[in-house]
KEKE-3310 file (N, C-alpha, C; in steps of 0.2 Angstrom, whole numbers, plus 5000, padded with zeros to 4 digits):
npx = (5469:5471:5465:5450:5447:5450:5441:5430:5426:5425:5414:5403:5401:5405:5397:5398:5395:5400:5411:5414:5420:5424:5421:5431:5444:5442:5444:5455:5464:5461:5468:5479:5485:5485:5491:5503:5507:5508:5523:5530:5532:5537:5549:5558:5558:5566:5578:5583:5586:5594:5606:5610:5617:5628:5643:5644:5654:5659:5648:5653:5664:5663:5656:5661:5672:5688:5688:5676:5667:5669:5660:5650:5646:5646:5636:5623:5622:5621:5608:5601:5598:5593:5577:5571:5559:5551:5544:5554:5564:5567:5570:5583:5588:5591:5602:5614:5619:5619:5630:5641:5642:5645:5635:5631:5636:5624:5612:5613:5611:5599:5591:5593:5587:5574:5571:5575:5574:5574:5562:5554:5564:5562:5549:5550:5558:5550:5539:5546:5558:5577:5585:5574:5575:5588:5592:5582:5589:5601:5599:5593:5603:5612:5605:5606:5619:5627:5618:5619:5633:5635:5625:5637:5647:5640:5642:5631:5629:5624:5612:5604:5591:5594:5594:5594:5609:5610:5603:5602:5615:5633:5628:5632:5641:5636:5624:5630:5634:5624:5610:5600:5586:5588:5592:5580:5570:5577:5575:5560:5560:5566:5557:5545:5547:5550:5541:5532:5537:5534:5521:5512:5516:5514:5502:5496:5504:5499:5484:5486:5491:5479:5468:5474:5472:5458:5452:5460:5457:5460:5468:5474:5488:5492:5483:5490:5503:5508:5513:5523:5524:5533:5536:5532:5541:5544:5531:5526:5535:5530:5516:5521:5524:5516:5511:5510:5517:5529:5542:5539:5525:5521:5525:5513:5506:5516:5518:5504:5505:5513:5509:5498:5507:5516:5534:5550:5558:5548:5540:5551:5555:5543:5542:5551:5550:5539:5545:5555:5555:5543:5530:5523:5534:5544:5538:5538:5554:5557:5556:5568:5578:5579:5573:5579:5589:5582:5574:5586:5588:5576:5578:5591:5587:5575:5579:5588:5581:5572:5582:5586:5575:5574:5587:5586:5572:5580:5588:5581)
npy = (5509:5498:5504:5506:5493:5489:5496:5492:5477:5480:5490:5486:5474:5466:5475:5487:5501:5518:5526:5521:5512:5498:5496:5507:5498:5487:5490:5495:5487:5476:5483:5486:5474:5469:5479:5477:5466:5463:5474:5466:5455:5462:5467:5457:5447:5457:5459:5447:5445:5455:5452:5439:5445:5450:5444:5438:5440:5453:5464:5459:5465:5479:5482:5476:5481:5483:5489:5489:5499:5509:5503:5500:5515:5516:5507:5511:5524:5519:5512:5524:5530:5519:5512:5505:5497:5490:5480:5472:5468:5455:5446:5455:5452:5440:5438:5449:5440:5429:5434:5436:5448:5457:5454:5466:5477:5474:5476:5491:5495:5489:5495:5509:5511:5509:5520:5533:5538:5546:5550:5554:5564:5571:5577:5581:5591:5600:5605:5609:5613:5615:5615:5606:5594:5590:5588:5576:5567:5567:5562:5549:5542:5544:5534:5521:5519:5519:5508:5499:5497:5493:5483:5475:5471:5467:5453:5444:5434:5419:5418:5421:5415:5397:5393:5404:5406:5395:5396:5394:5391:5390:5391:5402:5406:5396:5403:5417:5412:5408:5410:5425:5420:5410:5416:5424:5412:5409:5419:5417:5408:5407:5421:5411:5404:5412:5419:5410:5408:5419:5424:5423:5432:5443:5445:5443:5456:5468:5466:5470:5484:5489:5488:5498:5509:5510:5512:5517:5534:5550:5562:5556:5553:5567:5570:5559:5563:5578:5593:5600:5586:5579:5565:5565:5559:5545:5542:5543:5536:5524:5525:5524:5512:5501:5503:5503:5511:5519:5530:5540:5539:5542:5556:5566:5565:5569:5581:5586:5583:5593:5606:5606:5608:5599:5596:5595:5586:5577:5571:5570:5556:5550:5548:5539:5528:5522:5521:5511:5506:5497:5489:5478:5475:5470:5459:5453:5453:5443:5432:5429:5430:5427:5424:5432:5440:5448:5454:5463:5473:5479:5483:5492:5500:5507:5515:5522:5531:5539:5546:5552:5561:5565:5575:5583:5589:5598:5606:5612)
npz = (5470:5479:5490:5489:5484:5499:5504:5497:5501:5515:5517:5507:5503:5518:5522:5533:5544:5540:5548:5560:5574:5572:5558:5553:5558:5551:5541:5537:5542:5531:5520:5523:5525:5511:5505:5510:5508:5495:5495:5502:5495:5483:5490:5494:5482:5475:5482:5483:5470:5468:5478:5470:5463:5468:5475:5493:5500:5495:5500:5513:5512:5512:5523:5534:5542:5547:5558:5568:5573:5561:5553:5557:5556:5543:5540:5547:5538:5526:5528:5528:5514:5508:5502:5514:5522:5541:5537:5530:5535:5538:5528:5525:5536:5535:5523:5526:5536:5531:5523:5530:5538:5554:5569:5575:5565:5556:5564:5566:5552:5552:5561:5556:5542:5543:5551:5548:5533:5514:5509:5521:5524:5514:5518:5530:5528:5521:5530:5542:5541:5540:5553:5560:5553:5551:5566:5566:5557:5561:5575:5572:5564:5577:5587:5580:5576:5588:5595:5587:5589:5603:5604:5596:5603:5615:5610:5604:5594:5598:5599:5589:5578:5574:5561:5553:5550:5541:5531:5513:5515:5507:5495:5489:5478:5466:5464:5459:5444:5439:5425:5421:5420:5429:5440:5443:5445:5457:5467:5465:5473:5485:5489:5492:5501:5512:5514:5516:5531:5537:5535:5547:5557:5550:5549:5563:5566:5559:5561:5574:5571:5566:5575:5585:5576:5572:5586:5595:5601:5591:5598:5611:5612:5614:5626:5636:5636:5638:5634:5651:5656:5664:5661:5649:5638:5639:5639:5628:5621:5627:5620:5607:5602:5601:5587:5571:5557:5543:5542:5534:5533:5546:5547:5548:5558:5566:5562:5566:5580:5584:5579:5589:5603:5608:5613:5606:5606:5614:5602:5593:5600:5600:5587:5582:5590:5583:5572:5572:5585:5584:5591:5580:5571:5579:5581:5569:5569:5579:5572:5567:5578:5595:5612:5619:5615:5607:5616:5623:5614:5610:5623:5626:5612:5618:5630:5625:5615:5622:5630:5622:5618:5630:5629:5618:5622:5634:5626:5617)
capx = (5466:5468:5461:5446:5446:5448:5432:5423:5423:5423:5408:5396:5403:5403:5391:5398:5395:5405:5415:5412:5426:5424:5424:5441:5448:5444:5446:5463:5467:5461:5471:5486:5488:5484:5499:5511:5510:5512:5526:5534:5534:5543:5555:5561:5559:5572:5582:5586:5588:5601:5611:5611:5623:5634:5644:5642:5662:5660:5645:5658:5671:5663:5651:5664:5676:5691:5688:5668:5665:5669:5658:5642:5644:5644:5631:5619:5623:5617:5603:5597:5597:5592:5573:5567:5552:5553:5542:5560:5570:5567:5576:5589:5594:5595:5606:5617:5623:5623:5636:5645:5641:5644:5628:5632:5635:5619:5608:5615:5608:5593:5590:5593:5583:5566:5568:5579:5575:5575:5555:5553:5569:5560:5543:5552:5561:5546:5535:5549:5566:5582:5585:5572:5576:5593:5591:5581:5594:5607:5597:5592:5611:5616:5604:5607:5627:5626:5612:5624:5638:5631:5623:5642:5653:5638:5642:5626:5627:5623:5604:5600:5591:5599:5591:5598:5614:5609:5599:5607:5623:5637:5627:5633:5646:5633:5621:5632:5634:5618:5609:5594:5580:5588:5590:5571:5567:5579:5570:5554:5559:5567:5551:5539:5551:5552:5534:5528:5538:5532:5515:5507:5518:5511:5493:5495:5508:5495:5479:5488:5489:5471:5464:5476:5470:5452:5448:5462:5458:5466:5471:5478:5496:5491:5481:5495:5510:5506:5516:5522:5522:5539:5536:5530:5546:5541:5523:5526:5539:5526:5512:5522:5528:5510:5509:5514:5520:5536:5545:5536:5518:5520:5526:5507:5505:5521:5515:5498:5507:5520:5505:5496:5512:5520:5539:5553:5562:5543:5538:5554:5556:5538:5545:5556:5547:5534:5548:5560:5555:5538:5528:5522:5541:5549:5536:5543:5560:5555:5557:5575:5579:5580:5568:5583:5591:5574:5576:5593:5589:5571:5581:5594:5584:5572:5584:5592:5576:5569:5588:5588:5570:5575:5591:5581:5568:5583:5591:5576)
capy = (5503:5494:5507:5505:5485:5488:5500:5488:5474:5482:5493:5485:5465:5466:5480:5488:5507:5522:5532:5515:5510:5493:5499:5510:5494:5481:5495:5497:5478:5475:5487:5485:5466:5470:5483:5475:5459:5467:5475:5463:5450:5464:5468:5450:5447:5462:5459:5441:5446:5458:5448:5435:5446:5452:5439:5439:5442:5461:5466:5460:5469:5486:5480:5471:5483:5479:5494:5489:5509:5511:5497:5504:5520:5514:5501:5516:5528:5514:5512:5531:5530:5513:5511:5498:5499:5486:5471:5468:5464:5447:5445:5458:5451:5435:5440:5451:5436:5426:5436:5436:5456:5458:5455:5474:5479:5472:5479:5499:5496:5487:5501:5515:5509:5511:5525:5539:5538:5549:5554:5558:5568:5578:5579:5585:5600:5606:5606:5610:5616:5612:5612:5599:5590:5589:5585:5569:5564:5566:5559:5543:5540:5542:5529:5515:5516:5516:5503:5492:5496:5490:5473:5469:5473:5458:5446:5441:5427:5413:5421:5424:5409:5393:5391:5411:5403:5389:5400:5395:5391:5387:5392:5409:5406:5394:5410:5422:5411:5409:5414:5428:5416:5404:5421:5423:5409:5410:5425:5416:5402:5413:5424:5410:5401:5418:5422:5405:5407:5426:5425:5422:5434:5448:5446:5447:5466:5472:5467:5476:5489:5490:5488:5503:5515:5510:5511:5523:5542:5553:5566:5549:5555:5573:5572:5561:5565:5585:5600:5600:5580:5576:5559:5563:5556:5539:5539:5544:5530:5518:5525:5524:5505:5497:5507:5503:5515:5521:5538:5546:5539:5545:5564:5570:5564:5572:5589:5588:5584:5599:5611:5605:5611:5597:5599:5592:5582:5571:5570:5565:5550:5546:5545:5534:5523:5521:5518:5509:5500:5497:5481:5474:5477:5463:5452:5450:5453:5437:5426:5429:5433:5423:5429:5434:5446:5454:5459:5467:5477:5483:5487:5496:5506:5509:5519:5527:5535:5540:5549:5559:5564:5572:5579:5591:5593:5601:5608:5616)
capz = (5469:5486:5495:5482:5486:5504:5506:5495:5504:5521:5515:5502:5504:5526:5527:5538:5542:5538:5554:5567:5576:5569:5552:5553:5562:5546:5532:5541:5542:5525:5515:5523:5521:5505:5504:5515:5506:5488:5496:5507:5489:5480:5493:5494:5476:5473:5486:5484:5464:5468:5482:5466:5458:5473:5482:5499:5501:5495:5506:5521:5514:5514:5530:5539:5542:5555:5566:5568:5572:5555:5550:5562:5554:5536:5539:5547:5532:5519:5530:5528:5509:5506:5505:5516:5531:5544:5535:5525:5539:5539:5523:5525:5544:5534:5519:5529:5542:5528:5521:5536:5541:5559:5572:5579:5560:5552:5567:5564:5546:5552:5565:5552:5538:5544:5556:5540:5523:5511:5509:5526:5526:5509:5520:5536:5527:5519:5535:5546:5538:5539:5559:5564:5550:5555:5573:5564:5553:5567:5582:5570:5565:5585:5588:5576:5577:5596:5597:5586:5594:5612:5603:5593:5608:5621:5606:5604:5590:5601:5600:5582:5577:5569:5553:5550:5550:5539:5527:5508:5515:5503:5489:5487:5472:5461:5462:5454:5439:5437:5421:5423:5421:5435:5446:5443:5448:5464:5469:5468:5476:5491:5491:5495:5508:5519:5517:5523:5537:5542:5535:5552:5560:5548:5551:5567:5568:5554:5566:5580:5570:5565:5582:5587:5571:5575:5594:5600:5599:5588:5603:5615:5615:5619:5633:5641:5634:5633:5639:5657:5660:5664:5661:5642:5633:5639:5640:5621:5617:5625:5614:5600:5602:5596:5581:5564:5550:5541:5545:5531:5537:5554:5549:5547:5563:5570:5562:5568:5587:5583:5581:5597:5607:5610:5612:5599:5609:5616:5597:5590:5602:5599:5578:5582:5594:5580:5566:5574:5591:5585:5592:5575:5570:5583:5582:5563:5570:5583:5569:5567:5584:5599:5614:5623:5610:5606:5623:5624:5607:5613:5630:5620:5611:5623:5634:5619:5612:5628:5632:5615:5619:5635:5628:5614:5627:5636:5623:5613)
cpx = (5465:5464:5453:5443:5445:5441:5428:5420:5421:5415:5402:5397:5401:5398:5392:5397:5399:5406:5415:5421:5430:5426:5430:5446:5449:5446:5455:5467:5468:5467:5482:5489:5489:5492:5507:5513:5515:5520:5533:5536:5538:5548:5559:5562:5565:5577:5587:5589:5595:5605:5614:5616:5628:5634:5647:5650:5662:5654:5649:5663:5670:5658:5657:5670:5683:5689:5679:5665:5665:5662:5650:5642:5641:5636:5625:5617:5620:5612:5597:5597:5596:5584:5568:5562:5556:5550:5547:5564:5570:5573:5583:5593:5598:5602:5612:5622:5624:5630:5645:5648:5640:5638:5627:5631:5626:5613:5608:5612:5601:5589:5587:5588:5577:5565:5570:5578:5574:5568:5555:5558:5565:5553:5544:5553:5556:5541:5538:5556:5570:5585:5582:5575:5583:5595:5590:5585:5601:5606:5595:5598:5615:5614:5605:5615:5626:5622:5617:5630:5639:5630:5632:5646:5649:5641:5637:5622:5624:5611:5601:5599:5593:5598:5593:5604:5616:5607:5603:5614:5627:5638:5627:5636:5642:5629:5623:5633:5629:5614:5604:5589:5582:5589:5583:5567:5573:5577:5563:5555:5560:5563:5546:5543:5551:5546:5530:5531:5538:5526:5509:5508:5515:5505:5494:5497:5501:5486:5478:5487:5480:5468:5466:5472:5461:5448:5454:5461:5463:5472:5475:5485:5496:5488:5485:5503:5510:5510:5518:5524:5529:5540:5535:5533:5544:5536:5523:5530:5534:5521:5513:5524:5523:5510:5513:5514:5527:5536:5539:5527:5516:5522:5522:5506:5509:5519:5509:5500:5510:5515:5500:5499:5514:5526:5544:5555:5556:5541:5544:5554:5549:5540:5546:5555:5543:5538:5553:5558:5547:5536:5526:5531:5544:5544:5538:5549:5560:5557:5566:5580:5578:5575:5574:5586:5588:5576:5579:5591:5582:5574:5585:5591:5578:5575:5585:5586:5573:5577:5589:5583:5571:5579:5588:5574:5570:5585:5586:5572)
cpy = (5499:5499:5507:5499:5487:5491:5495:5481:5476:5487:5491:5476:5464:5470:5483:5496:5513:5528:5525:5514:5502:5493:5500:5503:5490:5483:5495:5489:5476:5477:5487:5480:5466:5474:5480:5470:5458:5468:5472:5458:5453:5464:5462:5450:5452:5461:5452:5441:5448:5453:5441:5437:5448:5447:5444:5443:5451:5464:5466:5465:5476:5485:5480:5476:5482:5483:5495:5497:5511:5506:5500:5511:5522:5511:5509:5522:5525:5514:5518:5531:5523:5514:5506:5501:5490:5479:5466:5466:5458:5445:5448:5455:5446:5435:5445:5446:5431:5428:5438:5441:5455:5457:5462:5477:5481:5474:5488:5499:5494:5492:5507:5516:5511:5517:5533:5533:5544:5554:5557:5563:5576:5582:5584:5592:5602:5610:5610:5613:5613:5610:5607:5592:5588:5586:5575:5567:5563:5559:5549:5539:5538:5534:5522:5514:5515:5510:5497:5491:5492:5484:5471:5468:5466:5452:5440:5435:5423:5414:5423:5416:5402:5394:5398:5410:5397:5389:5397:5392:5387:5388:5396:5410:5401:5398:5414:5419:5409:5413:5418:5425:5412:5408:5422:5418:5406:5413:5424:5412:5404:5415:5421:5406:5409:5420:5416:5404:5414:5427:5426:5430:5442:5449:5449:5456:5467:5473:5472:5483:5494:5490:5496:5509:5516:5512:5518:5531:5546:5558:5561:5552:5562:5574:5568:5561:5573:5588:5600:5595:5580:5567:5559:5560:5548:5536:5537:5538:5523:5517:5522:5514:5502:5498:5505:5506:5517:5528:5543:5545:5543:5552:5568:5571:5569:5581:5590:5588:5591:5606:5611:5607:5605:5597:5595:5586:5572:5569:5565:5556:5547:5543:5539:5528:5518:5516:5514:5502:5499:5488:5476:5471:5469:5458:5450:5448:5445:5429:5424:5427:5428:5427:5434:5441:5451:5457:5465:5471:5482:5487:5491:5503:5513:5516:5523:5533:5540:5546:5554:5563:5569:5576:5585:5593:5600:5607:5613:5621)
cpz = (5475:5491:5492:5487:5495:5508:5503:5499:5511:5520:5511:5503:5515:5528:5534:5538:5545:5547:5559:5567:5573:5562:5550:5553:5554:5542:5533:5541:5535:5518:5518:5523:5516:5500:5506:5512:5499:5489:5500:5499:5486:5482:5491:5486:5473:5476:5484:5477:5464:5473:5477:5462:5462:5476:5488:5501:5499:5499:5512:5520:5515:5523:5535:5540:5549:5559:5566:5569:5567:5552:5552:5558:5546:5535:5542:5543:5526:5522:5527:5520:5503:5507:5506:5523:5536:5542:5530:5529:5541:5534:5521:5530:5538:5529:5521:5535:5536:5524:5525:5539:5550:5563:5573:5570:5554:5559:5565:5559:5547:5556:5560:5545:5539:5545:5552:5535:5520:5508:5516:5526:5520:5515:5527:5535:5526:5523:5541:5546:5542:5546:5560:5560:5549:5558:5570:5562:5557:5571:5575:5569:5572:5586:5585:5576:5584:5598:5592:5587:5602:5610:5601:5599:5615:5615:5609:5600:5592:5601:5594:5581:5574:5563:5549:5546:5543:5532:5519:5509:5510:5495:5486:5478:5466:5460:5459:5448:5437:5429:5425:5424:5426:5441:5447:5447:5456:5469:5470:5471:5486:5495:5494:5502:5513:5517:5520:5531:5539:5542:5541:5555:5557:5547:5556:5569:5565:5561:5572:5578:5567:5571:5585:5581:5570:5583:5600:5596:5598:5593:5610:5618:5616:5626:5638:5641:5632:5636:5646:5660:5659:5663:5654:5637:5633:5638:5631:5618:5618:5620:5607:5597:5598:5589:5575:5556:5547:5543:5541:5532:5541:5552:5548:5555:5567:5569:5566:5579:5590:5585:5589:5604:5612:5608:5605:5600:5609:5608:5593:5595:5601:5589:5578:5586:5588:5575:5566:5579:5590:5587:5587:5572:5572:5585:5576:5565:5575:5577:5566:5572:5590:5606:5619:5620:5606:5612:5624:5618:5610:5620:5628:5618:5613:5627:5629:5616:5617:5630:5628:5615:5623:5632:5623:5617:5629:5633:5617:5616)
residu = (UNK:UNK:UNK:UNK:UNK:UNK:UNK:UNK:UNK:UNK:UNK:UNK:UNK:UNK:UNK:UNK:UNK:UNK:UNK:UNK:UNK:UNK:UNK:UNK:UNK:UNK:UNK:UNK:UNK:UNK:UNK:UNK:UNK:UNK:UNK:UNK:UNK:UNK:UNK:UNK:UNK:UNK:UNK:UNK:UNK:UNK:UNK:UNK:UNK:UNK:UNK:UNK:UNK:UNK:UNK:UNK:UNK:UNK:UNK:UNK:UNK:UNK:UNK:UNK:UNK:UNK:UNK:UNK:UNK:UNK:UNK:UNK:UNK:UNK:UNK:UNK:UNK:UNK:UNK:UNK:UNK:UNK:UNK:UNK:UNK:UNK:UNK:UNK:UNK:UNK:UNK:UNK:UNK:UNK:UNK:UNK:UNK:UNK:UNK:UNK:UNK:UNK:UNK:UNK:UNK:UNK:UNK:UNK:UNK:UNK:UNK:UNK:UNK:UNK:UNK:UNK:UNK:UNK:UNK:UNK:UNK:UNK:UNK:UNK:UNK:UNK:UNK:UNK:UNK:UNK:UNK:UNK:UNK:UNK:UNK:UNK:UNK:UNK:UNK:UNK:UNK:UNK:UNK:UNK:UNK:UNK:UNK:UNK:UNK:UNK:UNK:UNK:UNK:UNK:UNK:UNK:UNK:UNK:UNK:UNK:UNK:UNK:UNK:UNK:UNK:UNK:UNK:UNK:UNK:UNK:UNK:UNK:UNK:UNK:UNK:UNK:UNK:UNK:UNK:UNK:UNK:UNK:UNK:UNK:UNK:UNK:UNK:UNK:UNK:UNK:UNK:UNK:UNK:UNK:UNK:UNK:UNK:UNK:UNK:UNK:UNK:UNK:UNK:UNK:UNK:UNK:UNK:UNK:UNK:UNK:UNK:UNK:UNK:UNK:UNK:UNK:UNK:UNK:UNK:UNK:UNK:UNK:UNK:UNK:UNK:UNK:UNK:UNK:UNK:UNK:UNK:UNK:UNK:UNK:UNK:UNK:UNK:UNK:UNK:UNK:UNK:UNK:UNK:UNK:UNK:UNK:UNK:UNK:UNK:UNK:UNK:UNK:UNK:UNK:UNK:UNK:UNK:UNK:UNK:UNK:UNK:UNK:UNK:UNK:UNK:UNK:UNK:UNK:UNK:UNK:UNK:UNK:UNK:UNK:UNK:UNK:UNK:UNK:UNK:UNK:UNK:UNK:UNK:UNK:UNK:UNK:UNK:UNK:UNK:UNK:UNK:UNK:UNK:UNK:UNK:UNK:UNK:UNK:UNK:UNK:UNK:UNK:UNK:UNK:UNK:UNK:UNK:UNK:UNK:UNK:UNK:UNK:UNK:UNK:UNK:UNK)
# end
């Protein structure tokens, strides 16, 4: 049905015509505000529902655990079975800190979340079997427990927004008594508070993404990320940063790379660039985030993604 809507007005309402680079770009902008927005209302709507029946006190106690390694590795493993994309991390940073889940903690899950879930893990075996699929589900857990390991140990609080902090505060224990009709409308009222303050931010990712799906060619990360290039890991983390899709989006792609011959190692870091460190991703995450500790998390994973690329280079 939006794909429907999006063709119509981009083709019979703009008149615009079919294969043009213009075209792709608006058919591609169109349809996934469209998606994203549906999808971003229910997340929040659900999320804020559910966090209405759990007080915050029991999220920290399994989250917060006193030996935080334990805590990064919980929080990484609920990630990979949770399924959220990256346009819900505004509401989960916030419901997370509100609950008083570690900074380092509450990254590990925000890492692992987008970049393992559970479709892409069904679409890798059937394409790939059980080693690659593996490797992914490995190397996706390295980097999220380590990436949140590295953010809790800078204690980076002093950098996540104020108003994060601020979010609801106190009113945790009048929401659990709550009837259903007064969670209903606490979930709307939540939902449109955190969408007036992203809305902007999600045109623009989405735009980015349509300019990239319209104007770059499909062979781009082949001709210089291909065979041979000892730079390919990174040229490939670069590529992959503007782009926005979820794990199981991007594993058409990764096939059609995979057949091309390029290696395991350059494609998984380009996944994980796409589904993790992508750029539409931390201009949402910006609103959370302070410009300082966007930094350190993009530097972070940066490195880390780029290191696990070479090692199954090596290794494969």
């Amino acid at each position: 049905m939006l794909k429907l809507l999006s063709e119509y007005i981009t083709y019979s309402l703009l008149k615009l015509q079919h294969g043009t680079h213009i075209a792709d770009a608006i058919d591609f902008f169109i349809y996934d505000t469209l998606k994203i927005f549906i999808l971003l209302s229910v997340i929040i709507f659900a999320v804020s529902i559910i966090r209405s029946y759990f007080p915050p006190e029991k999220t920290k106690r399994i989250l917060s655990h006193k030996k935080e390694f334990i805590g990064n590795i919980l929080a990484a493993m609920l990630g990979v079975v949770t399924p959220f994309c990256s346009c819900s991390a505004v509401p989960l940073f916030i419901g997370f800190v509100e609950a008083g889940v570690p900074l380092g903690v509450t990254f590990s899950f925000l890492i692992s979340s987008p970049m393992v879930n559970e479709v892409a893990v069904v679409l890798l075996f059937g394409l790939f079997g059980w080693k690659v699929t593996a490797i992914y589900i490995g190397s996706g857990l390295f980097v999220a427990i380590f990436g949140g390991l590295v953010i809790g140990k800078l204690k980076l609080e002093k950098w996540v927004e104020e108003y994060v902090y601020q979010f609801h505060n106190g009113q945790e224990y009048e929401i659990i008594k709550q009837t259903f009709k007064e969670r209903l409308q606490y979930a709307k009222d939540s939902t449109l508070d955190i969408l007036k303050r992203i809305w902007l931010y999600i045109f623009i990712a989405i735009g980015i993404g349509g300019f990239i799906h319209g104007y770059v060619p499909e062979d781009f990360l082949v001709r210089y990320a291909g065979p041979g290039n000892p730079f390919a890991v990174p040229i490939a983390v670069l590529i992959g940063v503007p782009l926005y899709a979820n794990a199981a989006g991007v594993i058409p792609i990764v096939f059609a790379l995979m057949e091309k011959g390029l290696s395991t190692g350059t494609v998984l870091a380009f996944m994980m660039a796409v589904t993790a460190l992508s750029f539409p991703e931390m201009i949402i995450l910006r609103k959370v985030l302070k410009i300082q500790l966007l930094a350190v998390f993009v530097g972070i994973m940066t490195v880390t993604i780029i290191a696990v690329g070479y090692l199954f280079n090596t290794i494969l």
